[in-house]
PDB file of the backbone (N, CA, C, O) and the ligand in Angstrom, with CONECT records:
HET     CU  A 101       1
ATOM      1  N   UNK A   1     -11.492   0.165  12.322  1.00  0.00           N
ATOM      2  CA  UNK A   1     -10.777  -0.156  11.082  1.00  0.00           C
ATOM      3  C   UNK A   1     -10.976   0.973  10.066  1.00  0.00           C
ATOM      4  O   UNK A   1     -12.124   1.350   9.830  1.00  0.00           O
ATOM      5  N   UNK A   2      -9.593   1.715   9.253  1.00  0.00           N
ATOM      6  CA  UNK A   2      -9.960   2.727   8.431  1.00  0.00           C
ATOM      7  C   UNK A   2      -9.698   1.988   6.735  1.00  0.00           C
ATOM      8  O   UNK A   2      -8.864   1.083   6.754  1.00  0.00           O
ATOM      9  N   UNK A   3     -10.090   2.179   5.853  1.00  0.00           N
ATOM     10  CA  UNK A   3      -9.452   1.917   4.732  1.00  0.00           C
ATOM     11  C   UNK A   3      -8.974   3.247   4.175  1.00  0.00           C
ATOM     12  O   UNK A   3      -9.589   4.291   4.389  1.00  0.00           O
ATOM     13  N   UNK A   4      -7.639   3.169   3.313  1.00  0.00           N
ATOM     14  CA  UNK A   4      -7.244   4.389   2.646  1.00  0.00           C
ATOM     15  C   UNK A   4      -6.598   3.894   1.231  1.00  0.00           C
ATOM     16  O   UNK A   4      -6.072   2.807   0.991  1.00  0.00           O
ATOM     17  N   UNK A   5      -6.728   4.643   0.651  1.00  0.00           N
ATOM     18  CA  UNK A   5      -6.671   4.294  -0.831  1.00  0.00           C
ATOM     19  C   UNK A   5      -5.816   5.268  -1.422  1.00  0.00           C
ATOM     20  O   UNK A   5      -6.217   6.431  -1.466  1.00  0.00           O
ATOM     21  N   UNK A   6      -4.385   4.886  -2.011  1.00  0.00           N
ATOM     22  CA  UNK A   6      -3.121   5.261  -1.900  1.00  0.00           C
ATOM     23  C   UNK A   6      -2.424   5.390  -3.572  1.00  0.00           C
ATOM     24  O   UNK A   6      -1.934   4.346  -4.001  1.00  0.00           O
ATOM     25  N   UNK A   7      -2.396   6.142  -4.131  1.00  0.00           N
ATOM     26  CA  UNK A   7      -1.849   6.337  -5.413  1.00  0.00           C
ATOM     27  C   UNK A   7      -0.261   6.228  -5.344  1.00  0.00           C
ATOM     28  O   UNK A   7       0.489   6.927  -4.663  1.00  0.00           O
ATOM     29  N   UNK A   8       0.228   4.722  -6.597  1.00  0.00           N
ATOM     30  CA  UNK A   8       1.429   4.452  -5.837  1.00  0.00           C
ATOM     31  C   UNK A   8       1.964   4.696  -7.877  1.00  0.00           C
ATOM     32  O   UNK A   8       1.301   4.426  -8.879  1.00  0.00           O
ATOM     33  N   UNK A   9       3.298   5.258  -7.761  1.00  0.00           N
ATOM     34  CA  UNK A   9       4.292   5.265  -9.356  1.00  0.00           C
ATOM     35  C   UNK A   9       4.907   4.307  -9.278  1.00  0.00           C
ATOM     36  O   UNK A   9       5.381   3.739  -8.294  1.00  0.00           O
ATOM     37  N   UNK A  10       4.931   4.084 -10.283  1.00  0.00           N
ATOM     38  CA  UNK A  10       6.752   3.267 -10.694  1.00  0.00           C
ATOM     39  C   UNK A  10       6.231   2.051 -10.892  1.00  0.00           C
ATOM     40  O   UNK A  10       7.151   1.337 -11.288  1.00  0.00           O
ATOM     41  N   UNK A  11       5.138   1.386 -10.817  1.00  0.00           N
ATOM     42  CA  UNK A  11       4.438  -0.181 -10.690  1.00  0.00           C
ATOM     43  C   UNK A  11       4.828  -0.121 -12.525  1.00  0.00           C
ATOM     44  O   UNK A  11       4.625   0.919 -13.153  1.00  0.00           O
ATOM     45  N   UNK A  12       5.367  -1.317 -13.167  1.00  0.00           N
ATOM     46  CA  UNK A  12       5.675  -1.692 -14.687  1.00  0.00           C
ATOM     47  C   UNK A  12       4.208  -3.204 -14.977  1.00  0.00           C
ATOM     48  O   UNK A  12       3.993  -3.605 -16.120  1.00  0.00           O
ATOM     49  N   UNK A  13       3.632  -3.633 -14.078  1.00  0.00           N
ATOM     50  CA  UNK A  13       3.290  -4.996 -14.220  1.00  0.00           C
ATOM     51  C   UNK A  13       2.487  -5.316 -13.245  1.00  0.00           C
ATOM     52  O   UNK A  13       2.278  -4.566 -12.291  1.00  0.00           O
ATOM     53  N   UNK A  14       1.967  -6.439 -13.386  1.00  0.00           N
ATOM     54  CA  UNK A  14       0.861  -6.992 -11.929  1.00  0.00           C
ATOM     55  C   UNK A  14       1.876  -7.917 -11.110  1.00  0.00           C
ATOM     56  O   UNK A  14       1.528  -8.719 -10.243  1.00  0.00           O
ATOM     57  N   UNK A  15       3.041  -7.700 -11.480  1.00  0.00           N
ATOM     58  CA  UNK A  15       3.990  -8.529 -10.754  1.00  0.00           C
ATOM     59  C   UNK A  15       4.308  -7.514  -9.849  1.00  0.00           C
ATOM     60  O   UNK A  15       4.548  -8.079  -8.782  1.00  0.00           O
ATOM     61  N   UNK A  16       4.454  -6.113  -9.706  1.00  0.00           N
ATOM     62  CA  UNK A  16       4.677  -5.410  -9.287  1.00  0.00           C
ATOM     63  C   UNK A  16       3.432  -5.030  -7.855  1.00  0.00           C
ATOM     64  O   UNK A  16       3.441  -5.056  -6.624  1.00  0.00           O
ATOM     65  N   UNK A  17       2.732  -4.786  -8.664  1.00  0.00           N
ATOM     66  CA  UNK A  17       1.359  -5.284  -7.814  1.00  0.00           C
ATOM     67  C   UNK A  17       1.226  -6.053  -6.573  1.00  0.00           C
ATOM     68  O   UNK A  17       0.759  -5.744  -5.477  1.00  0.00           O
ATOM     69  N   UNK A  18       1.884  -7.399  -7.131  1.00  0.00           N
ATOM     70  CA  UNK A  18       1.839  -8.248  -6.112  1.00  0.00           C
ATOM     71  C   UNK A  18       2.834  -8.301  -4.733  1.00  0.00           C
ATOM     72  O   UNK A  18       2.741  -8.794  -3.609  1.00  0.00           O
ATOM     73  N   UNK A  19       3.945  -7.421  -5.558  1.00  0.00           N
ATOM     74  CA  UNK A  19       5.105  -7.388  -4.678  1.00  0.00           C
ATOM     75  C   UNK A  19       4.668  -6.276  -3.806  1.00  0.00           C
ATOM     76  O   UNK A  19       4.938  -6.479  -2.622  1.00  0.00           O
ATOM     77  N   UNK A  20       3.928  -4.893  -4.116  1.00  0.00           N
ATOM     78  CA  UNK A  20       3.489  -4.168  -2.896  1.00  0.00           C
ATOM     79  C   UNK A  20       2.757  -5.209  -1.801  1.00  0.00           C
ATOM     80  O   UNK A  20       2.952  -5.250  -0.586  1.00  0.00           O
ATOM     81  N   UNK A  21       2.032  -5.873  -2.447  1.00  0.00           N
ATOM     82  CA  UNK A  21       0.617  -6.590  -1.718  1.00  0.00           C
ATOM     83  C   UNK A  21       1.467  -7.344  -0.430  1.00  0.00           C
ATOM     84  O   UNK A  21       1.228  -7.192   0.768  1.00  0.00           O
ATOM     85  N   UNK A  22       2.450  -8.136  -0.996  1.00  0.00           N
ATOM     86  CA  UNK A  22       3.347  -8.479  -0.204  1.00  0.00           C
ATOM     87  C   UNK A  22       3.747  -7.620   0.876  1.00  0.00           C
ATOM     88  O   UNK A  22       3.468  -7.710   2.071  1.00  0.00           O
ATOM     89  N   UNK A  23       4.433  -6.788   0.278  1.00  0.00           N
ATOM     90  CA  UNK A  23       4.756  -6.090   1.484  1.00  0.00           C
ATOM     91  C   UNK A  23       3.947  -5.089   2.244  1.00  0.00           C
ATOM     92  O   UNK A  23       4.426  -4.589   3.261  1.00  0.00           O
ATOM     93  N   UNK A  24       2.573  -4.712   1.760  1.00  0.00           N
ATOM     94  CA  UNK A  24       1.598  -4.817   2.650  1.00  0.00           C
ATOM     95  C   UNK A  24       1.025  -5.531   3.574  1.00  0.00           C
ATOM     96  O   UNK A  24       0.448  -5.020   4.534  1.00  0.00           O
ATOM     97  N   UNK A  25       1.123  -6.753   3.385  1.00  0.00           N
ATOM     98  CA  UNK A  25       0.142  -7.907   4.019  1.00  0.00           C
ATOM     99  C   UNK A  25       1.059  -7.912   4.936  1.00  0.00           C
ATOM    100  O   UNK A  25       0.429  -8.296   5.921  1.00  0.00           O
ATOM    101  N   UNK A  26       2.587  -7.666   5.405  1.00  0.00           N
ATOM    102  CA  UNK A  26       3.152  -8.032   6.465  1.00  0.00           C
ATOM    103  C   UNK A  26       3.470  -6.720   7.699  1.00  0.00           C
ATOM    104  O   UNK A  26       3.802  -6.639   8.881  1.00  0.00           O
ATOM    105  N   UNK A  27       3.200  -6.010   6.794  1.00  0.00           N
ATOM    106  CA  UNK A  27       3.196  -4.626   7.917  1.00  0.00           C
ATOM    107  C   UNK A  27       2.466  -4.809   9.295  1.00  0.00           C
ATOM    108  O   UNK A  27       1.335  -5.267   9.131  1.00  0.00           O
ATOM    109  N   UNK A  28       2.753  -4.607  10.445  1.00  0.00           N
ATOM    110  CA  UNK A  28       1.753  -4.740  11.664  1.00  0.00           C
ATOM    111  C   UNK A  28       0.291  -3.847  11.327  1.00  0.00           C
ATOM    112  O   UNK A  28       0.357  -2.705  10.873  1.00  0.00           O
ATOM    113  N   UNK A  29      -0.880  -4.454  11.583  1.00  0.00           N
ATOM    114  CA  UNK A  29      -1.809  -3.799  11.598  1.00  0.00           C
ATOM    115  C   UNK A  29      -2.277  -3.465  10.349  1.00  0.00           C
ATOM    116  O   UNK A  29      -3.305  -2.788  10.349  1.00  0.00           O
ATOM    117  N   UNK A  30      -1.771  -3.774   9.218  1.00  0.00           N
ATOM    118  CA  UNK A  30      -2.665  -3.867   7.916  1.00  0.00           C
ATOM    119  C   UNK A  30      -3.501  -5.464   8.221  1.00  0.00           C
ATOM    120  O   UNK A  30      -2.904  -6.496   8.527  1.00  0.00           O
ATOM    121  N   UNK A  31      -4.692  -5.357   8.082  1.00  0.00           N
ATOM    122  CA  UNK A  31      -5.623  -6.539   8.358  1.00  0.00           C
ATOM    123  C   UNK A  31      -5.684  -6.912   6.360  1.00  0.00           C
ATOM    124  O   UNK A  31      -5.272  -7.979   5.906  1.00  0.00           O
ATOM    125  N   UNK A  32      -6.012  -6.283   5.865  1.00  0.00           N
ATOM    126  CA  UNK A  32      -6.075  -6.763   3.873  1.00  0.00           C
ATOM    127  C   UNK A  32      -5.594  -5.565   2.950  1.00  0.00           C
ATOM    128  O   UNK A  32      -5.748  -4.382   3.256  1.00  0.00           O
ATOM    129  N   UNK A  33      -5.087  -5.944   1.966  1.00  0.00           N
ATOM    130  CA  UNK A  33      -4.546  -4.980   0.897  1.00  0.00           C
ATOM    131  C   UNK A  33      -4.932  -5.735  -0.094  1.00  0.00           C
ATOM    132  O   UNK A  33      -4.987  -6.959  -0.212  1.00  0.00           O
ATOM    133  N   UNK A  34      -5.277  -4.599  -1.014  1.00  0.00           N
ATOM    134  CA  UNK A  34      -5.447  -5.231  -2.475  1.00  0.00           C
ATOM    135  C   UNK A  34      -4.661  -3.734  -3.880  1.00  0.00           C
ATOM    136  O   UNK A  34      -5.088  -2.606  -4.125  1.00  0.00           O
ATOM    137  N   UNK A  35      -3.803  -4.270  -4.286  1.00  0.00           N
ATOM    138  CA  UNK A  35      -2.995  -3.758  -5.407  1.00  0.00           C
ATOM    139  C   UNK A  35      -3.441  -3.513  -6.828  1.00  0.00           C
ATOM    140  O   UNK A  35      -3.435  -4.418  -7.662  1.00  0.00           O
ATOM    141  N   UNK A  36      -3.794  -2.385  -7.075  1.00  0.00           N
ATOM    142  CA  UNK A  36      -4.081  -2.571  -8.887  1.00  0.00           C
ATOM    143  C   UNK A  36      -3.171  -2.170  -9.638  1.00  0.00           C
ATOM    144  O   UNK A  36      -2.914  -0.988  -9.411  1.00  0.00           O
ATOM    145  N   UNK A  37      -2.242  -2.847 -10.851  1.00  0.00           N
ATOM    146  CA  UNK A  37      -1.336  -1.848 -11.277  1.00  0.00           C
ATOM    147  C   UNK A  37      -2.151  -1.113 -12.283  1.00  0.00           C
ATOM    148  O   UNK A  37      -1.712  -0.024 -12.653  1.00  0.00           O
ATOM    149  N   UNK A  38      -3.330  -1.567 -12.805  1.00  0.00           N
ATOM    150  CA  UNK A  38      -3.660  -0.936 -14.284  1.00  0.00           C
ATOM    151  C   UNK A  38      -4.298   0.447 -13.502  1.00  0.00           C
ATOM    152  O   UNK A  38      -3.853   1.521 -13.907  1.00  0.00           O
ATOM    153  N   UNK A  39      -5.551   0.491 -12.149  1.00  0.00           N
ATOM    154  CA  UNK A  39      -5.350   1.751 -11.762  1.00  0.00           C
ATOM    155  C   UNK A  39      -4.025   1.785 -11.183  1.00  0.00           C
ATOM    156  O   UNK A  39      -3.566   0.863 -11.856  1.00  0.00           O
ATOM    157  N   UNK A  40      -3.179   2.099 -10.539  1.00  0.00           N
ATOM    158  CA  UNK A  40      -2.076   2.661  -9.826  1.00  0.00           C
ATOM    159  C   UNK A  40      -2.443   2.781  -8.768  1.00  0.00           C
ATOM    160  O   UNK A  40      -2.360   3.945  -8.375  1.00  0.00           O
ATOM    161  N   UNK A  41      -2.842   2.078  -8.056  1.00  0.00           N
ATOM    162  CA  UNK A  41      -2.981   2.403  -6.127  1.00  0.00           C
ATOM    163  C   UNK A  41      -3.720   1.211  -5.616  1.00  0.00           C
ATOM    164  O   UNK A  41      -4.508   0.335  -5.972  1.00  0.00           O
ATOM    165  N   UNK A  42      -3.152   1.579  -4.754  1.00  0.00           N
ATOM    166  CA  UNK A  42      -3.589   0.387  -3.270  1.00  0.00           C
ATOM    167  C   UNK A  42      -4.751   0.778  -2.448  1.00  0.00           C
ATOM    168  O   UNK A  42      -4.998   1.959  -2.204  1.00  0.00           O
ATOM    169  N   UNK A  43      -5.506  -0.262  -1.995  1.00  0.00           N
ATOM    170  CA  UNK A  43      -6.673   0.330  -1.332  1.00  0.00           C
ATOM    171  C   UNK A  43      -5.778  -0.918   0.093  1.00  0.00           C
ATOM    172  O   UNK A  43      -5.089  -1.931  -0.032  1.00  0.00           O
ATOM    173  N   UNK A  44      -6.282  -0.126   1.330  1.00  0.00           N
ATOM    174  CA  UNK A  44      -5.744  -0.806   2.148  1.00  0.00           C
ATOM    175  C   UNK A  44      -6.563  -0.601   3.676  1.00  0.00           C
ATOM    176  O   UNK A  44      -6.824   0.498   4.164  1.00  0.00           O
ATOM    177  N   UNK A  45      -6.904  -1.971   4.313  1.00  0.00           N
ATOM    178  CA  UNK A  45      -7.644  -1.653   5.559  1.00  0.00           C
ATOM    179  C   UNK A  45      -7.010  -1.712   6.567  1.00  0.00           C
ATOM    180  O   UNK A  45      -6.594  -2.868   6.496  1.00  0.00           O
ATOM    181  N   UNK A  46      -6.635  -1.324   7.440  1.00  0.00           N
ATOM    182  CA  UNK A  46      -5.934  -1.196   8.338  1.00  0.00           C
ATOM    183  C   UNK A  46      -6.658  -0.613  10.093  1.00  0.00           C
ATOM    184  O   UNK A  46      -7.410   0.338  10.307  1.00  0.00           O
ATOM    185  N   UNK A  47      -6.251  -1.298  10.775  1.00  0.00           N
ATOM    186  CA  UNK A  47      -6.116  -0.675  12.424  1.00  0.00           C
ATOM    187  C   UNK A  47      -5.035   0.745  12.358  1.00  0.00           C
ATOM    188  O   UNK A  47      -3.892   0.755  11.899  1.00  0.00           O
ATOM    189  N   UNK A  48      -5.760   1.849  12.939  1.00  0.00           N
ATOM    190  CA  UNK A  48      -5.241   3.049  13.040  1.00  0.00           C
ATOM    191  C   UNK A  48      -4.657   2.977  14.555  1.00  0.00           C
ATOM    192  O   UNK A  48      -3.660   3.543  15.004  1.00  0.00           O
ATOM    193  N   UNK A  49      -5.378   2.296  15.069  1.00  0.00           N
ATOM    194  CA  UNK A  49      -4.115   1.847  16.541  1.00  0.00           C
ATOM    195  C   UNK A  49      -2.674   1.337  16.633  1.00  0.00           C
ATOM    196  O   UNK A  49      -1.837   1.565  17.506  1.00  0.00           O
ATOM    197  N   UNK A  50      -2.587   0.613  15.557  1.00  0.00           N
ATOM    198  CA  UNK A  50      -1.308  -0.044  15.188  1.00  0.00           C
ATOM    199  C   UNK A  50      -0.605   0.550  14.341  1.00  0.00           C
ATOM    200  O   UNK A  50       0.558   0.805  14.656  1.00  0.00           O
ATOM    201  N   UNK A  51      -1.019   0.876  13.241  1.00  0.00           N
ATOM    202  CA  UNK A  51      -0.132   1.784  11.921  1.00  0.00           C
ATOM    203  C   UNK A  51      -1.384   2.614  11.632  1.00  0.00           C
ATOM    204  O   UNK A  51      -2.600   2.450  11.729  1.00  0.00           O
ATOM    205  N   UNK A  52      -0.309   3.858  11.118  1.00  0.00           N
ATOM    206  CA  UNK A  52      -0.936   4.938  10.542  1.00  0.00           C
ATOM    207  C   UNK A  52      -0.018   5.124   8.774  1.00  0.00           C
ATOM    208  O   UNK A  52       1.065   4.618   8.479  1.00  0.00           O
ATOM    209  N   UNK A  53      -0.811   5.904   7.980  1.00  0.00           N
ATOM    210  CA  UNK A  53      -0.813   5.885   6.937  1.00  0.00           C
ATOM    211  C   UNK A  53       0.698   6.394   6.236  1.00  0.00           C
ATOM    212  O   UNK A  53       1.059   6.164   5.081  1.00  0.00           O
ATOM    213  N   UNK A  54       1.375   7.070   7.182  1.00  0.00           N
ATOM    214  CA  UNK A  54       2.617   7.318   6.971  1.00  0.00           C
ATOM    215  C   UNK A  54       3.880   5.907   6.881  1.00  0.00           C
ATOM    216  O   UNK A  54       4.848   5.719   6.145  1.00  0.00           O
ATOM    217  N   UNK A  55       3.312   5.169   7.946  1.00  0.00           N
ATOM    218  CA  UNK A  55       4.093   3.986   7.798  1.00  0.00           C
ATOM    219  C   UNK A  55       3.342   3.074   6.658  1.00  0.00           C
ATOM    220  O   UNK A  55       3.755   1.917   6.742  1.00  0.00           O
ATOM    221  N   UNK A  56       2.696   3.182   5.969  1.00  0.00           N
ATOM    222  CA  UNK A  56       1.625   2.133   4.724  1.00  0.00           C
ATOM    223  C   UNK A  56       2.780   2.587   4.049  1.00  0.00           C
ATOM    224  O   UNK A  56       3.663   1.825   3.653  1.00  0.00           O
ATOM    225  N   UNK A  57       2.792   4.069   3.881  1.00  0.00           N
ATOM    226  CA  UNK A  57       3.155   4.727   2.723  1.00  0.00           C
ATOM    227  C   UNK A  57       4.967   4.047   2.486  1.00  0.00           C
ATOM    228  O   UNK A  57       5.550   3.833   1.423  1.00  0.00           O
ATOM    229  N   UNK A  58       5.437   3.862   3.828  1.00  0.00           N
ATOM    230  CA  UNK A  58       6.478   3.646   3.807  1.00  0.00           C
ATOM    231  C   UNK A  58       6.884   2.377   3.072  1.00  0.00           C
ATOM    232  O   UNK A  58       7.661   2.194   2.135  1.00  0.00           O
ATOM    233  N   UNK A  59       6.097   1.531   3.808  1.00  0.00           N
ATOM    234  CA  UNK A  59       5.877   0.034   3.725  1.00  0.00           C
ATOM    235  C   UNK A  59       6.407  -0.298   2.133  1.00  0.00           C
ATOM    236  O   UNK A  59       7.288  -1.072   1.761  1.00  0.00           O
ATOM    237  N   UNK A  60       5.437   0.679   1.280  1.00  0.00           N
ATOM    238  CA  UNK A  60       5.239   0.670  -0.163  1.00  0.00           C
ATOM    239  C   UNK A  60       6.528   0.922  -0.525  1.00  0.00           C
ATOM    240  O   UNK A  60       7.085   0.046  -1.187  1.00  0.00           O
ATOM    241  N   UNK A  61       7.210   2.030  -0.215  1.00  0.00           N
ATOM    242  CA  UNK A  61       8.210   2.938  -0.871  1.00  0.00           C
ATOM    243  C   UNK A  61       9.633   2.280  -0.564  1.00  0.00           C
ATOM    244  O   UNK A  61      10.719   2.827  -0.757  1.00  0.00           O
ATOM    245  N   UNK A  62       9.416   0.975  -0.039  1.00  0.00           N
ATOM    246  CA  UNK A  62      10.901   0.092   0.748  1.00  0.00           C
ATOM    247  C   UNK A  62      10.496  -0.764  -0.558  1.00  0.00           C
ATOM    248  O   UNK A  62      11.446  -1.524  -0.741  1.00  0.00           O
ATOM    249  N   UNK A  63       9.935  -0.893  -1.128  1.00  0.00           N
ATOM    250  CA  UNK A  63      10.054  -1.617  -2.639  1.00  0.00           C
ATOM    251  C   UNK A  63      10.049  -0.867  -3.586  1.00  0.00           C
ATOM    252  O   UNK A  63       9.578  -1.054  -4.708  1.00  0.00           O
ATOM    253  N   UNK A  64      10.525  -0.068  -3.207  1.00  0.00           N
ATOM    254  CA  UNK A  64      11.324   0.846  -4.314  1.00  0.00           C
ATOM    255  C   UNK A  64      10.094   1.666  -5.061  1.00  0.00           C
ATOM    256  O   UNK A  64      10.294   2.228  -6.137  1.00  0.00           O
ATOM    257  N   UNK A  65       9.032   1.683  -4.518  1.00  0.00           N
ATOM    258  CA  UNK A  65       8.011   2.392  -5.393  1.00  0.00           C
ATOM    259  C   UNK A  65       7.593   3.835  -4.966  1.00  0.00           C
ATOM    260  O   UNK A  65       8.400   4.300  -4.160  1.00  0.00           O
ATOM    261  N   UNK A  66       6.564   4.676  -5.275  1.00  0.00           N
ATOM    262  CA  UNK A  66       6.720   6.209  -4.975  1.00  0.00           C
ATOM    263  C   UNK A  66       4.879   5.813  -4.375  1.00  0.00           C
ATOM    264  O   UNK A  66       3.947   5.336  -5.022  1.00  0.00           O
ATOM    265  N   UNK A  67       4.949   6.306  -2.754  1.00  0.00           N
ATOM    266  CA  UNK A  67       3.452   6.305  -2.506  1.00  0.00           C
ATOM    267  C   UNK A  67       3.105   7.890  -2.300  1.00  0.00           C
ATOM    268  O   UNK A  67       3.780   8.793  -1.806  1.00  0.00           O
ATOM    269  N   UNK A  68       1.575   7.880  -2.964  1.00  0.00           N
ATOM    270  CA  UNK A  68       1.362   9.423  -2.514  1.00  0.00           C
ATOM    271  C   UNK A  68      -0.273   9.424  -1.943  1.00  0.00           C
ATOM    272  O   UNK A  68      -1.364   9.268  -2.492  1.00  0.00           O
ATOM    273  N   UNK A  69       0.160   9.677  -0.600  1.00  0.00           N
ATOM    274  CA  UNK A  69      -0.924  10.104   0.433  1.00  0.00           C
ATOM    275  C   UNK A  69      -1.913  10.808  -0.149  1.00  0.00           C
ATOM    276  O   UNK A  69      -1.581  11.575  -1.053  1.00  0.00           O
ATOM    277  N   UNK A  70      -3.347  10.714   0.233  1.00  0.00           N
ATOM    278  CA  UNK A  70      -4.439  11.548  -0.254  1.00  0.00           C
ATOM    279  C   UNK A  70      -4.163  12.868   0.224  1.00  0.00           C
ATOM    280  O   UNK A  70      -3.719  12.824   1.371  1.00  0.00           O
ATOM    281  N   UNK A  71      -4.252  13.880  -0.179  1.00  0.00           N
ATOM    282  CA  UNK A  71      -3.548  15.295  -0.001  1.00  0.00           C
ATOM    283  C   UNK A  71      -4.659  15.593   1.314  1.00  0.00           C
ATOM    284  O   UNK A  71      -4.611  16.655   1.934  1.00  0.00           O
TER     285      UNK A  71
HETATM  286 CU    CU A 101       6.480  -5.261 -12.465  1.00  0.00          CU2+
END
C-alpha cells in the first residue's frame, strides 16, 4: 500500500472536498482518501497494483478540478 499526497486547484468549499473524496473512494484500488480544501490536497492510500498515481490524478480532474503530481 503507497500513500501519495496530491495538491489539487479550483476546490471553492468543503463541498468541493467532498465531491473529490467521492470520486476518490470509487476509483479501483484507492483503499481511503481524505480531502482538505483549506490545505488544497488529497492525501490518498492506494494499491500500486491496481492504480497508479496518474489515474488518482485523473480520477480528481473528471470533477473538473486541476491535480498536480509531486514533481
Ligand atoms: Cu465547493
Amino acid at each position: 500500500m503507497k500513500t501519495l499526497v496530491i495538491a489539487i486547484e479550483g476546490m471553492h468549499c468543503d463541498g468541493c472536498a467532498e465531491t473529490i473524496q467521492g470520486l476518490l473512494s470509487v476509483e479501483t484500488g484507492v483503499k481511503a482518501a481524505s480531502v482538505s480544501f483549506k490545505d488544497g490536497r488529497a492525501r490518498v492510500l492506494y494499491d500500486p497494483v491496481e492504480v497508479d498515481e496518474t489515474r488518482i490524478a485523473a480520477a480528481i480532474e473528471r470533477g473538473g478540478y486541476k491535480a498536480k503530481l509531486p514533481a
